[in-house]
C-alpha positions as a Markdown table, in Angstrom:
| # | Residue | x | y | z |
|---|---|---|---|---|
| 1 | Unk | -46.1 | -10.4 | -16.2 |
| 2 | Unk | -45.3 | -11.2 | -19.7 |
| 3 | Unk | -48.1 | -12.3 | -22.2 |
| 4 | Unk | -48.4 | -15.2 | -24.3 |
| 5 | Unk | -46.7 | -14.0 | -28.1 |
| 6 | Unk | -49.7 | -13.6 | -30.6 |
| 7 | Unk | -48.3 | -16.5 | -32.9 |
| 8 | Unk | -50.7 | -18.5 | -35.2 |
| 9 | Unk | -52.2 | -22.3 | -34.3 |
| 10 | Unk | -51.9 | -24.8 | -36.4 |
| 11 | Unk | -55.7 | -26.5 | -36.6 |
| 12 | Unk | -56.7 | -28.3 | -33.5 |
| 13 | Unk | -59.1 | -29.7 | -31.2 |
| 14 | Unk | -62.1 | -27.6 | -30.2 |
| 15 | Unk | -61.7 | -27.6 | -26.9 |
| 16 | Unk | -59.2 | -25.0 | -24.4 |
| 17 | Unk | -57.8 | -28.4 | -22.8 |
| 18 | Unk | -56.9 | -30.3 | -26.6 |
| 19 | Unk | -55.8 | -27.1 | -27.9 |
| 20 | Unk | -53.6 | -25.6 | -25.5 |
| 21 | Unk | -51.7 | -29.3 | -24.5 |
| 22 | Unk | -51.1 | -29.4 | -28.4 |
| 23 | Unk | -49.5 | -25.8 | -28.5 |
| 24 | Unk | -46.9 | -26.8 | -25.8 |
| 25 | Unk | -46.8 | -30.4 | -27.1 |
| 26 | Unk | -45.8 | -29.1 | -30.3 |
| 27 | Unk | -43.4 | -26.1 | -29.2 |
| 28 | Unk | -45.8 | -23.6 | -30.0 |
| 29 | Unk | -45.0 | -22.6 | -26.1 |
| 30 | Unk | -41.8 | -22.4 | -25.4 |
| 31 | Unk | -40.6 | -23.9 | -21.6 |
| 32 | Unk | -40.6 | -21.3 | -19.3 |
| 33 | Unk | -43.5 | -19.0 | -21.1 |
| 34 | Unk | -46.4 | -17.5 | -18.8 |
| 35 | Unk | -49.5 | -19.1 | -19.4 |
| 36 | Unk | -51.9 | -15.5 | -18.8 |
| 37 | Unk | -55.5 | -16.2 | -18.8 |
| 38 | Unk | -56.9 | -13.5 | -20.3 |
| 39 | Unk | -54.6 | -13.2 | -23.3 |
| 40 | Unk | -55.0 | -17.3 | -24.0 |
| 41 | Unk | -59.1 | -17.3 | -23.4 |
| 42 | Unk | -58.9 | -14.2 | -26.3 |
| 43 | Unk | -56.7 | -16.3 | -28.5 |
| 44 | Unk | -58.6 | -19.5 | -27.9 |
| 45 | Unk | -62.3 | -18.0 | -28.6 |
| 46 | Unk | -63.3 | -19.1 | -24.6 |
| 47 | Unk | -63.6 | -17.5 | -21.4 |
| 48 | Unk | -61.2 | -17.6 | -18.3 |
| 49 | Unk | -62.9 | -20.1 | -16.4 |
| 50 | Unk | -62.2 | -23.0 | -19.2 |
| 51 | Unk | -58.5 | -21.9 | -19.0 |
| 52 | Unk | -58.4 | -21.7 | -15.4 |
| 53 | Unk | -59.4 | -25.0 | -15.2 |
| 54 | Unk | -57.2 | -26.3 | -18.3 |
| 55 | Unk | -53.8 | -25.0 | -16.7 |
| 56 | Unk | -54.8 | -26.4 | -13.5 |
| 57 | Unk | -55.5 | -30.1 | -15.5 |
| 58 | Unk | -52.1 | -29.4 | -17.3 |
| 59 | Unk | -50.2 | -28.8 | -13.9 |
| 60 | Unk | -51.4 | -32.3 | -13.4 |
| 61 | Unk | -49.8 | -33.6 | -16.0 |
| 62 | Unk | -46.7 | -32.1 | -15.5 |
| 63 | Unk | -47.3 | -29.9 | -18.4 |
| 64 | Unk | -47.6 | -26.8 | -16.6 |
| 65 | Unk | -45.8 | -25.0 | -13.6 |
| 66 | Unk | -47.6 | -23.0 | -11.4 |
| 67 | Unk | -45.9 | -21.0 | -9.2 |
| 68 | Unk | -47.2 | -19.2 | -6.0 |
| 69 | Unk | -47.9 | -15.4 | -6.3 |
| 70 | Unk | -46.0 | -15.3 | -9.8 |
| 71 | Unk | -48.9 | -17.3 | -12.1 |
| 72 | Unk | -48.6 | -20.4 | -14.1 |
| 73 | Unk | -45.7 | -21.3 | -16.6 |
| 74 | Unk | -45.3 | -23.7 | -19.2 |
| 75 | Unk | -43.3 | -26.9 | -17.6 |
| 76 | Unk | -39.0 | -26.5 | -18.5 |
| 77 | Unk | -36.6 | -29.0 | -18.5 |
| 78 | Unk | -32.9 | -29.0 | -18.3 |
| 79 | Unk | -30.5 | -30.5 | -20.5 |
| 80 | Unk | -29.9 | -33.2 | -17.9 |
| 81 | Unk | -33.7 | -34.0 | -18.3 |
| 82 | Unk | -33.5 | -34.6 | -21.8 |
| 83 | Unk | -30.5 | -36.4 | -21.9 |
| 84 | Unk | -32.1 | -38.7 | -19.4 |
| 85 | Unk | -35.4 | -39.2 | -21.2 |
| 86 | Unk | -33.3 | -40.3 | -24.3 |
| 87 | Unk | -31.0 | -42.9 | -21.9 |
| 88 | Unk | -34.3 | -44.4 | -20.9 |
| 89 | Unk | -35.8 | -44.6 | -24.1 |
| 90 | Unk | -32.3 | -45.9 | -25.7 |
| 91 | Unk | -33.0 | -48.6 | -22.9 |
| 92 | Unk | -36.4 | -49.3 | -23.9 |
| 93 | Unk | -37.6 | -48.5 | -27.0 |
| 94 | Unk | -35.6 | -50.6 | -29.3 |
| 95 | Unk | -36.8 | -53.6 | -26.7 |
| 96 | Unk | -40.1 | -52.8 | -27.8 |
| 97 | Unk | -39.5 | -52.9 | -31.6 |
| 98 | Unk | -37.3 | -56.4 | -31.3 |
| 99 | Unk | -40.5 | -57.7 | -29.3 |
| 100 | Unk | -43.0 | -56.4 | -31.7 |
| 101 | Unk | -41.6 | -58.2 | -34.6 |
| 102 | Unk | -43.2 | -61.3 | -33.7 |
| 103 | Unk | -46.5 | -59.9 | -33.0 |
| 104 | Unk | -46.8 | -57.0 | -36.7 |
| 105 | Unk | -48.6 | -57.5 | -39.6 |
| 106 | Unk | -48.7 | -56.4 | -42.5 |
| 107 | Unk | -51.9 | -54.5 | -42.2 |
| 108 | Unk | -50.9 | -52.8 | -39.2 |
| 109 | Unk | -47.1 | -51.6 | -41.0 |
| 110 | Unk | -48.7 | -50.3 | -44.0 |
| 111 | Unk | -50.5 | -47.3 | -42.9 |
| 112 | Unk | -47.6 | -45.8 | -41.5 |
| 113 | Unk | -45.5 | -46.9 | -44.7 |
| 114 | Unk | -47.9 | -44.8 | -46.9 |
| 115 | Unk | -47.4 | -41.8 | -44.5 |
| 116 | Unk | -43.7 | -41.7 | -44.7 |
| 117 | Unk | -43.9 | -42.5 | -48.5 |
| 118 | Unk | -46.1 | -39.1 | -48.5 |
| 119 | Unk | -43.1 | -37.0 | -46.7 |
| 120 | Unk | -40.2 | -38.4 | -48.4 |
| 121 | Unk | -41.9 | -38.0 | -52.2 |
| 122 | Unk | -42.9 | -34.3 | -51.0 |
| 123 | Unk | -40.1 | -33.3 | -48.1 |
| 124 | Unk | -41.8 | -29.5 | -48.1 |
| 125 | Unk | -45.0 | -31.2 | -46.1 |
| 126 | Unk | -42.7 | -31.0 | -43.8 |
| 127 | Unk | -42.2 | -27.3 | -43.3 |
| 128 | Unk | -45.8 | -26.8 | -44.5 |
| 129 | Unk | -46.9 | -28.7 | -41.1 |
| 130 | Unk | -44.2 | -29.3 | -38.9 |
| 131 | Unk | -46.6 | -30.6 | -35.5 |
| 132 | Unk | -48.4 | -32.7 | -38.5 |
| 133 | Unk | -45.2 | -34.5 | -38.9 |
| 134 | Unk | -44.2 | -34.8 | -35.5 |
| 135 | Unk | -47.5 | -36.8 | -35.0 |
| 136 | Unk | -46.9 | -39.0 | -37.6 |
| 137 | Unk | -43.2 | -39.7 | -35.4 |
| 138 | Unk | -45.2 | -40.6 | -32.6 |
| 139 | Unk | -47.7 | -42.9 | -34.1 |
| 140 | Unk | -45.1 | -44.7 | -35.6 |
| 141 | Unk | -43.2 | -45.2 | -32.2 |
| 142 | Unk | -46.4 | -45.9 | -30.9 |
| 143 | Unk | -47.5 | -48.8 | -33.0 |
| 144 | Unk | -44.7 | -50.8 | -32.7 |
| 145 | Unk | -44.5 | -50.0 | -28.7 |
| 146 | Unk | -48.1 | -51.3 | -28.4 |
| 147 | Unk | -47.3 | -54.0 | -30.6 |
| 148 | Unk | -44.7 | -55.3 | -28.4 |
| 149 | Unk | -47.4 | -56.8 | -26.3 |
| 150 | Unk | -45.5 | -56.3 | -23.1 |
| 151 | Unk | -48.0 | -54.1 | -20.8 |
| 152 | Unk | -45.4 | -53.3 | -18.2 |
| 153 | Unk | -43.1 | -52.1 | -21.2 |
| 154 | Unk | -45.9 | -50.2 | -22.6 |
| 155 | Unk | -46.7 | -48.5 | -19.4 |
| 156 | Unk | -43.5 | -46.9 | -18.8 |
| 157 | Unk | -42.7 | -45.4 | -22.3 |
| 158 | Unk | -46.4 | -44.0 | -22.6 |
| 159 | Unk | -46.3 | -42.8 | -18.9 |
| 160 | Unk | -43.4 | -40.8 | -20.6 |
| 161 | Unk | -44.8 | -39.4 | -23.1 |
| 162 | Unk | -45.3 | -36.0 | -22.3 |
| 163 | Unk | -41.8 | -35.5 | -21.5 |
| 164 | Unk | -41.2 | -37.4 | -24.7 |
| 165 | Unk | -43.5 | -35.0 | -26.6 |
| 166 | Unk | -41.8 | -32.2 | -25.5 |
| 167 | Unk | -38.4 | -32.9 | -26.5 |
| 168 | Unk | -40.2 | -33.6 | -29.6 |
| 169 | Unk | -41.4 | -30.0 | -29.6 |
| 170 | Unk | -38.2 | -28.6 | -28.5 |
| 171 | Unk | -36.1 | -29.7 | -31.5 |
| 172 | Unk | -38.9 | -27.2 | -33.9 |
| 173 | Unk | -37.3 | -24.1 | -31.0 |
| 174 | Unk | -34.1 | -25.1 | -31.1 |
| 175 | Unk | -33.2 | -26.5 | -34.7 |
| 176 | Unk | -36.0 | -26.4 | -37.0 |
| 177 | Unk | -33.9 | -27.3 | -39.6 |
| 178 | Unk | -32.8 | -30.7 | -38.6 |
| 179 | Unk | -31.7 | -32.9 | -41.4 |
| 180 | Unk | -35.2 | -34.2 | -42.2 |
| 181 | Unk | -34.0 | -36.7 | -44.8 |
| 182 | Unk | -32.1 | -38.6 | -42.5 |
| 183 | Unk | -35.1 | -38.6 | -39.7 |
| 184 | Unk | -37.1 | -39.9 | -42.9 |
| 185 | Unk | -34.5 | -42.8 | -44.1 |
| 186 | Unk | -34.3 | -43.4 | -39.9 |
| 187 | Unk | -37.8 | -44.3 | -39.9 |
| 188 | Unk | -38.3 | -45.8 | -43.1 |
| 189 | Unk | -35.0 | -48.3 | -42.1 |
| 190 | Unk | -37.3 | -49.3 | -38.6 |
| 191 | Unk | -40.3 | -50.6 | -40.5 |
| 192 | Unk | -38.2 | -52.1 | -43.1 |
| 193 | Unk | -36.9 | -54.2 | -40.2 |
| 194 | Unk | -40.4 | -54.5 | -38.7 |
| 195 | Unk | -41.6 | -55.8 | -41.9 |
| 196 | Unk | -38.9 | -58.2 | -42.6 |
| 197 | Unk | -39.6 | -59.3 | -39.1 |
| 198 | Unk | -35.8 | -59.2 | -38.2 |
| 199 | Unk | -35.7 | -58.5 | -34.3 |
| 200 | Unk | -32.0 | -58.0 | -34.2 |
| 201 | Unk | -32.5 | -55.4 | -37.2 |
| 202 | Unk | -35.5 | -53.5 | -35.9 |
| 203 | Unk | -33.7 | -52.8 | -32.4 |
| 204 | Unk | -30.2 | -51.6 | -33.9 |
| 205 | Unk | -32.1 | -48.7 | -36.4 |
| 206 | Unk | -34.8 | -47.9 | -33.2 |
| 207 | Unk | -31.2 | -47.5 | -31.5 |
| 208 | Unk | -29.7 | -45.5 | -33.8 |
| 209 | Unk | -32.9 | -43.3 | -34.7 |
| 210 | Unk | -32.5 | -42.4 | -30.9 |
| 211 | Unk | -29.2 | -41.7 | -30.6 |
| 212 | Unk | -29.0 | -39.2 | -33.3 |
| 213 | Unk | -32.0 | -37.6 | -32.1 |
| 214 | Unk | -30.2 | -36.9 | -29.0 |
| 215 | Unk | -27.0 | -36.0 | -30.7 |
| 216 | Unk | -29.0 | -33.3 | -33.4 |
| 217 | Unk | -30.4 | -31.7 | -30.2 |
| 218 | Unk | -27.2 | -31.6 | -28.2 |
| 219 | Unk | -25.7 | -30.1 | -31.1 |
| 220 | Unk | -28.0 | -27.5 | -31.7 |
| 221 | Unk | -28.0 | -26.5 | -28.1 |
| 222 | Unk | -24.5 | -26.2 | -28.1 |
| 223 | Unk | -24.6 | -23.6 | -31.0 |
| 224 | Unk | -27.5 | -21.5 | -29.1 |
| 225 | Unk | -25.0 | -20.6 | -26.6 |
């Protein structure tokens, strides 16, 4: 059975559980790789009885596949899956951002303003951390998800978002050098519209942000083959 490839972690949690969900989160393991215990409680500074019990947790989660008499994989999905993950987000994240306009403030927007200032005056962060940046995505999508103060609506994208995180970590496989300016001007156009409190203007650049998300990842699928 293969091993797990020898590659560098970015910093993380202490713990087997925070540390290995973050590798796959992040793309660090690709879909498909074999999760071997000895080789990952080496690399991880534990025993095998932490990992044990972390791949089983992960299974749980979906982010792991453990298959009978051939060992435990990391969770793979097909190109069908992601294009569905993105329809269903198309559907309702920009919902949540038109919702959330009534509810932001100020306060809440500025954080996340600062951050992006940060990666659009110094675009080689970027490269320097890609996960890093990848968080800072998420927290922004999941500020003004939360914000939309609709609990069913909140419940459905965040019971997602392991699937959403992996697609996430997919694009760093598959095309790690996606135009990063125009994710940053994406992003930067959404809280513009949150700010100005437009709901009309904050759903059509959520849209849009997703759409070419979906289209930069088709695209570099396409030229992997």
């Amino acid at each position: 059975m293969p091993t797990v490839s020898a590659r560098k972690t970015a910093a993380a949690p202490a713990n087997p559980y925070a540390k290995l969900k973050l590798m796959i989160l992040d793309g660090e393991l690709a879909g498909g790789e074999a999760l071997v215990e000895r080789p990952l409680a080496e690399r991880l500074g534990v025993s095998r009885t932490p990992i044990r019990e972390t791949i089983f947790r992960l299974e749980r989660e979906g982010l792991v596949r453990v298959v009978e008499g051939k060992g435990a994989f990391v969770a793979s999905y097909t190109l069908e899956d992601m294009i569905e993950i993105y329809e269903v987000r198309e559907g309702l994240e920009p919902l949540a951002a038109r919702l959330a306009c009534a509810h932001l403030t100020d306060e809440e927007l500025d954080p996340h303003e600062e951050q992006l200032n940060r990666y659009r005056a110094r675009p080689a962060l970027r490269n320097e951390d890609p996960g890093k940046w990848r968080r800072v995505g998420r927290d922004f999508h999941t500020m003004f998800i939360r914000a939309s103060h609709n609990g069913r609506l909140v419940r459905v994208i965040e019971g997602m978002q392991h699937q959403i995180e992996l697609f996430r970590g997919l694009g760093r496989t598959i095309n790690p050098h996606t135009d990063f300016k125009t994710s940053i001007e994406e992003h930067h156009e959404i809280l513009e519209a949150l700010r100005a409190r437009n709901p009309q203007r904050a759903e059509k650049a959520v849209r849009a942000h997703l759409q070419n998300g979906l289209r930069l990842r088709l695209e570099a699928l396409q030229k992997k083959r």
